[in-house]
LUMSE-876621 format. One line per 8 residues: number of its first residue (from 1); their letters; for each residue x, y, z of C-alpha. Coordinates in steps of 0.05 Angstrom, whole numbers. Example, Ala and Ser with C-alpha at 12.3 -4.5 7.8 and 13.67 -1.06 7.14 Angstrom:
2
1> AS> 246:-90:156  273:-21:143
//
This chain:
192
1> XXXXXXXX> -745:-1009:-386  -670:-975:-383  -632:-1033:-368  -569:-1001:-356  -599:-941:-312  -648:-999:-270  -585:-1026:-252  -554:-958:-224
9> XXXXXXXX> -606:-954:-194  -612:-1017:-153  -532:-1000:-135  -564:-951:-101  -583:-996:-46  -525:-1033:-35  -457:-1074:-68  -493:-1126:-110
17> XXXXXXXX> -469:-1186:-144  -489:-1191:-223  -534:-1246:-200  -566:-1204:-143  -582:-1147:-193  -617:-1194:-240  -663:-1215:-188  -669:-1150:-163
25> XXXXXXXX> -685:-1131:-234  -732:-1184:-248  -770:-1191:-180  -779:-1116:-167  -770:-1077:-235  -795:-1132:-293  -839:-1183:-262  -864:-1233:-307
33> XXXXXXXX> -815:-1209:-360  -742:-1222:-333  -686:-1197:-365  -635:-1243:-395  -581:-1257:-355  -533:-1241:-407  -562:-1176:-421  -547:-1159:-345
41> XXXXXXXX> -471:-1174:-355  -463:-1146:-423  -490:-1082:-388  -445:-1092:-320  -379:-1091:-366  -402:-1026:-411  -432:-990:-347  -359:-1007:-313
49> XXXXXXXX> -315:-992:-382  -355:-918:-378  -339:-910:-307  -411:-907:-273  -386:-967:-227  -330:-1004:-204  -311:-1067:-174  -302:-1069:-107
57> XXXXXXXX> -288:-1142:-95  -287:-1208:-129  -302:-1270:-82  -300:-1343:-99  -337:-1399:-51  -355:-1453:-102  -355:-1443:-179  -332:-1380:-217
65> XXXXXXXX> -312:-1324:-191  -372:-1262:-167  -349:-1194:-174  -388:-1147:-127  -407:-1078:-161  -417:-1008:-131  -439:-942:-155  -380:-886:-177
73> XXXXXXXX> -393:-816:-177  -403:-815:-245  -461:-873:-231  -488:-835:-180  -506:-771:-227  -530:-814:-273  -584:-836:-229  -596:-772:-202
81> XXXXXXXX> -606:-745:-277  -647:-799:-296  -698:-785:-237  -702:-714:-245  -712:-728:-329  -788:-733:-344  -804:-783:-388  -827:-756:-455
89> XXXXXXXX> -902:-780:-464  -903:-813:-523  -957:-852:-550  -925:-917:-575  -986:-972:-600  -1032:-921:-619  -978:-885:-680  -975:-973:-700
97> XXXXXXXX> -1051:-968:-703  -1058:-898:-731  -1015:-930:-796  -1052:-990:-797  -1122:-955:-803  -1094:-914:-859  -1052:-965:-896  -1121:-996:-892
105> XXXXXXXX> -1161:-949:-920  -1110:-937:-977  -1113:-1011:-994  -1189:-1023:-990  -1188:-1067:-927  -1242:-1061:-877  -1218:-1010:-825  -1290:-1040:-785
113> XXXXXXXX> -1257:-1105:-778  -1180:-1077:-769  -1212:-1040:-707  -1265:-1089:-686  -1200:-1137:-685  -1165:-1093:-653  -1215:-1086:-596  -1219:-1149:-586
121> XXXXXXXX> -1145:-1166:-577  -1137:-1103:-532  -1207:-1135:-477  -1172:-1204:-480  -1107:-1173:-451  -1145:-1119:-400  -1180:-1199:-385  -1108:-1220:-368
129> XXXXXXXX> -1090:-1165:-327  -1152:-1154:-282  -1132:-1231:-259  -1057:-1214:-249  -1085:-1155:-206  -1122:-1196:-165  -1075:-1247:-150  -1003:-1216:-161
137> XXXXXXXX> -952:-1190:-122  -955:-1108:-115  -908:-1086:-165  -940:-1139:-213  -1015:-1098:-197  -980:-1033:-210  -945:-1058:-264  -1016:-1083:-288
145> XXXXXXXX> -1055:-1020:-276  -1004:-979:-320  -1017:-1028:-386  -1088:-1024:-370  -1097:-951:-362  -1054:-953:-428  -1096:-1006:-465  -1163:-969:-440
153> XXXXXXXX> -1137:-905:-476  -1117:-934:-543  -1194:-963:-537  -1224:-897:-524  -1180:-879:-589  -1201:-942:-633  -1280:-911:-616  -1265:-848:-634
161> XXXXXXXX> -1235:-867:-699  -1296:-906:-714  -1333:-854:-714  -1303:-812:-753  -1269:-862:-801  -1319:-823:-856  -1282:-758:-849  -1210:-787:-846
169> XXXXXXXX> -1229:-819:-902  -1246:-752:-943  -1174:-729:-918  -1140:-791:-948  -1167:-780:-1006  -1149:-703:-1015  -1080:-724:-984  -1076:-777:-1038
177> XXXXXXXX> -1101:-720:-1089  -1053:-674:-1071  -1001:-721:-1087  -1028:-737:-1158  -1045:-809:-1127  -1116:-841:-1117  -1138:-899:-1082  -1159:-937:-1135
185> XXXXXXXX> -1094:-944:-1161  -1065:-965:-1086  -1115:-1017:-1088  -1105:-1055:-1160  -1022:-1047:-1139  -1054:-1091:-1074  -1089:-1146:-1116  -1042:-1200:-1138
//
């Protein structure tokens, strides 16, 4: 998550506090992973210094002082930029497990276990999100169905690799070739 442009955005409601934005942040934007409080002022201060908001008033009850934020011009295009931006799609686990199947095959390891592992880590956390779906809060369902529609994916992926792992194989080792390289000498520099 942007933190800096989630919290333009939530100034979009209203005047917040730093403290209402966090909880803002945390109970509609991050549930179950809240952002750290300083994070929230550290980005209130540089989103102020480059003119995106100002403060409109600083009140004191009890204890320190609470500055209440809104949205400049400047903070306002921002957000307006930001929603009109697609996000790029870019695969982010599966180039991690793309070089790990490789690195594998280079060094000899078992790229049947590596994926089988792999597989196995990925159902244990679709487990933990089909029970936050059925007992969570909407956004933390949505939330939920977005890593598991991601996590189902990089499955379908780990499958399809499997089944060709013979032919990628073949590849690594013209690749390897090419370079004046072979295996066999990435696997005795692996052996201690």
């Amino acid at each position: 998550m942007n933190v800096p442009l989630a919290l333009l955005g939530l100034l979009t409601v209203a005047d917040l506090h730093g403290y209402d934005l966090k909880q803002l942040c945390d109970r509609l934007l991050s549930p179950g992973r809240p952002v750290k409080q300083g994070q929230v002022y550290a980005t209130l201060h540089r989103l102020e210094r480059d003119g995106n908001i100002a403060v409109v008033a600083v009140e004191q009850e009890e204890g320190p002082e609470r500055r209440r934020y809104a949205l400049t011009e400047r903070g306002r295009a921002e957000v307006s930029g930001w929603l009109a931006t697609p996000e790029p799609a870019a695969p982010h686990l599966q180039s991690a497990l793309y070089a790990k199947v490789i690195v594998a095959l280079l060094a000899g390891f078992a790229v049947d276990q590596l994926i089988d592992a792999q597989r196995a880590a990925h159902l244990w956390r679709m487990r933990e999100l089909t029970a936050t779906r059925r007992s969570g809060s909407l956004p933390e369902v949505l939330l939920a169905d977005y890593a598991l529609f991601h996590l189902e994916a990089d499955i379908r992926w780990l499958d399809m690799t499997a089944a060709r792992i013979a032919q990628l194989e073949q590849q690594v080792e013209t690749g390897l070739g090419a370079s004046g390289l072979s295996r066999s000498t990435t696997r005795e520099r692996m052996q201690p």
